[in-house]
C-alpha positions, 0 to 999 in steps of 0.5 A: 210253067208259063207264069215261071218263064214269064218271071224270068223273062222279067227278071232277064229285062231288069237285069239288062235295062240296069246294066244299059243304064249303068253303061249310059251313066259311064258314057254321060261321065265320059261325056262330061270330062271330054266337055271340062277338056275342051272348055278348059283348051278353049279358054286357054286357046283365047287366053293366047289370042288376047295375048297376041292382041294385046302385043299387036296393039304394043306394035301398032302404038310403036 
């Protein structure tokens, strides 16, 4: 009986360590979209800023 409990037991850790990586996996997902986000808001961000560089220079040519 104890060999039976322990294979249960087993099966039990299995079952919960692959669903603690699948929701380790969605999180890294998750991660990775929020990163491509910011990226992308950041480059836009200093996309701007070179645009009001480049007019602050147009002024000071004036």
């Amino acid at each position: 009986m104890s060999e039976e409990i322990l294979k249960l037991l087993d099966q039990v850790r299995r079952d919960i360590a692959s669903q603690i990586e699948t929701g380790i996996d969605g999180l890294r997902t998750q991660v990775s979209s929020l990163q491509d986000e910011v990226t992308g808001a950041r480059r836009e961000a200093l996309t701007h800023f070179d645009s009001v560089y480049v007019r602050f220079d147009r002024l000071e040519d004036e």
